[in-house]
C-alpha positions as CSV (number, residue, x, y, z in Angstrom):
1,X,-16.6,-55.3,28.6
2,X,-18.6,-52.0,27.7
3,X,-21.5,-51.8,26.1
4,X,-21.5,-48.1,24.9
5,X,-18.6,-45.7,24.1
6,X,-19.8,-43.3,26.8
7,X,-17.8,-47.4,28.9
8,X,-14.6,-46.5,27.1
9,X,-11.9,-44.0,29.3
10,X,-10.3,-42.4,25.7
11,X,-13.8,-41.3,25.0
12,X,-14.4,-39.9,28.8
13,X,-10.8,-38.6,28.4
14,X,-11.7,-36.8,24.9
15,X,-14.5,-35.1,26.7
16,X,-12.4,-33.9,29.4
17,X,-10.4,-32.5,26.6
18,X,-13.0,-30.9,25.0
19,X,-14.0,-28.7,28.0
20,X,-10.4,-28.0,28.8
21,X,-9.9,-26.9,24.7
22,X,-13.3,-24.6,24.8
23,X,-11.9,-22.7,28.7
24,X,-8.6,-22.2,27.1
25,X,-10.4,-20.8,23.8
26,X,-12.2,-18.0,25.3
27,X,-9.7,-15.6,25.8
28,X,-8.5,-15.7,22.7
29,X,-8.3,-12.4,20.4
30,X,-12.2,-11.9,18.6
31,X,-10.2,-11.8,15.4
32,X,-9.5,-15.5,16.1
33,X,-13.3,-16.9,16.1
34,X,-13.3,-17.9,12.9
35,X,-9.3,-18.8,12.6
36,X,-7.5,-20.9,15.2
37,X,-10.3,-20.9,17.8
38,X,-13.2,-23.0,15.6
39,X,-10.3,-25.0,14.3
40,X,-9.0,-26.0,18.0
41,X,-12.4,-26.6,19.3
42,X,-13.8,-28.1,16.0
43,X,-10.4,-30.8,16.3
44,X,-11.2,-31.2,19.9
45,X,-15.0,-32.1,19.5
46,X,-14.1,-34.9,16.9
47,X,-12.2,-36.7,19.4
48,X,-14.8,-38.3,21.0
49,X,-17.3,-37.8,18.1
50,X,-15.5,-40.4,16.4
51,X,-15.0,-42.6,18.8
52,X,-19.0,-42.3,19.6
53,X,-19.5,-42.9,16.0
54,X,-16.9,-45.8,15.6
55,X,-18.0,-47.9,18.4
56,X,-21.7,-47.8,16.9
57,X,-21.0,-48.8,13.5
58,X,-21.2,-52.9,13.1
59,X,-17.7,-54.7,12.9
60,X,-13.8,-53.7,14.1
61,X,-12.7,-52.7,10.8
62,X,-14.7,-50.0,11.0
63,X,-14.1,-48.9,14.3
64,X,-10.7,-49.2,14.0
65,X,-11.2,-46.5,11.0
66,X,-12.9,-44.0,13.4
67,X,-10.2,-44.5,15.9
68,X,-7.6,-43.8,13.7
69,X,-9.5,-40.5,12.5
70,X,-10.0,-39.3,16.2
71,X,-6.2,-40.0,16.1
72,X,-5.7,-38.0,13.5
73,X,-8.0,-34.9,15.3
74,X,-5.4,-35.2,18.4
75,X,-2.6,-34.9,16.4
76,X,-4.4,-31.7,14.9
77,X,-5.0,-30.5,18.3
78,X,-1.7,-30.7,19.5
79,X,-0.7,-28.7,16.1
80,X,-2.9,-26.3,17.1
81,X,-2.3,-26.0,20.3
82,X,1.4,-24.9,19.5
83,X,0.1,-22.5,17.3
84,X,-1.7,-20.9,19.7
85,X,1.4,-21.2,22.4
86,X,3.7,-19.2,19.3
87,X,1.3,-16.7,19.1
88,X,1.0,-16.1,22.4
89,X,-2.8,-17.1,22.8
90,X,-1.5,-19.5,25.6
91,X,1.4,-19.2,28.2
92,X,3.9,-22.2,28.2
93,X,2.3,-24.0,31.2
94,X,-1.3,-24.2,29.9
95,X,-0.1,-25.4,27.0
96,X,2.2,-28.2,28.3
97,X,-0.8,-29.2,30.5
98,X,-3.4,-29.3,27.5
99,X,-0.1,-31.4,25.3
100,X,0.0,-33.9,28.1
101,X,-3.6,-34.8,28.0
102,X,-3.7,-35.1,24.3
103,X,-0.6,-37.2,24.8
104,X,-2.4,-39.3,27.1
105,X,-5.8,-39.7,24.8
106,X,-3.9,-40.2,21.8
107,X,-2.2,-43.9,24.0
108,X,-5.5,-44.9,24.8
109,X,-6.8,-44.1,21.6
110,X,-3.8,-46.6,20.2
111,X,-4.3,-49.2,22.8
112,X,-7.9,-49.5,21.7
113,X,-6.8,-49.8,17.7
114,X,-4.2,-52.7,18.5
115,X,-6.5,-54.7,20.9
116,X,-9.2,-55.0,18.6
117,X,-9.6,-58.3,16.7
118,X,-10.0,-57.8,12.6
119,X,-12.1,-60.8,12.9
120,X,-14.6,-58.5,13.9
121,X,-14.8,-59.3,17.9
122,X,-13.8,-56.0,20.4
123,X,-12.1,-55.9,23.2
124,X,-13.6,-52.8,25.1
125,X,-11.6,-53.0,28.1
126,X,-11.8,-50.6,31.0
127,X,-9.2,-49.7,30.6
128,X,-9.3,-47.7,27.4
């Protein structure tokens, strides 16, 4: 059982996926700063934000709530991501590598929303 969400592999995972998001971002055209570059790395850092934030707050409910919105940021990611593969910001291989690590965080993310308990008790395996 963990005892902080820095325990929990979705939220180590996130991270990972933050870095990765910010090292593809850089080369990106200037005119993209304030477009699809903030957007991509603002989606990617509220992955594990929320799940940070979720595990702290008091109760499953609620972290179940700030799972499904770091959820919700992958799936923005991923949109993103294939925005930036049609516009050429990203070749076809970089992208599918970035798509398969969302993938993976957004099944972790999922496996940690069904196995916890509405009663209010977690289940923070190591596995998640």
């Amino acid at each position: 059982m963990g005892k902080s969400y820095r325990d929990l592999m979705a939220w180590q995972r996130a991270m990972d996926l933050v870095e990765e998001t910010y090292r593809l971002t850089r080369s990106f055209p200037k005119e993209e700063v304030y477009g699809l570059t903030s957007q991509l790395r603002r989606a990617a850092v509220s992955i594990p934000s929320n799940i940070a934030e979720g595990q702290g707050r008091h109760g499953a409910v609620e972290f179940k709530h700030f799972l499904r919105l770091a959820l919700g940021s992958t799936m923005e990611l991923e949109t993103q991501i294939m925005i930036a593969h049609r516009l050429r910001y990203i070749e076809a291989n970089s992208a599918s590598l970035i798509l398969r690590e969302t993938a993976e965080v957004g099944k972790m993310l999922n496996g940690l929303i069904s196995h916890l308990d509405d009663s209010g008790n977690r289940v923070l395996a190591t596995g998640y």
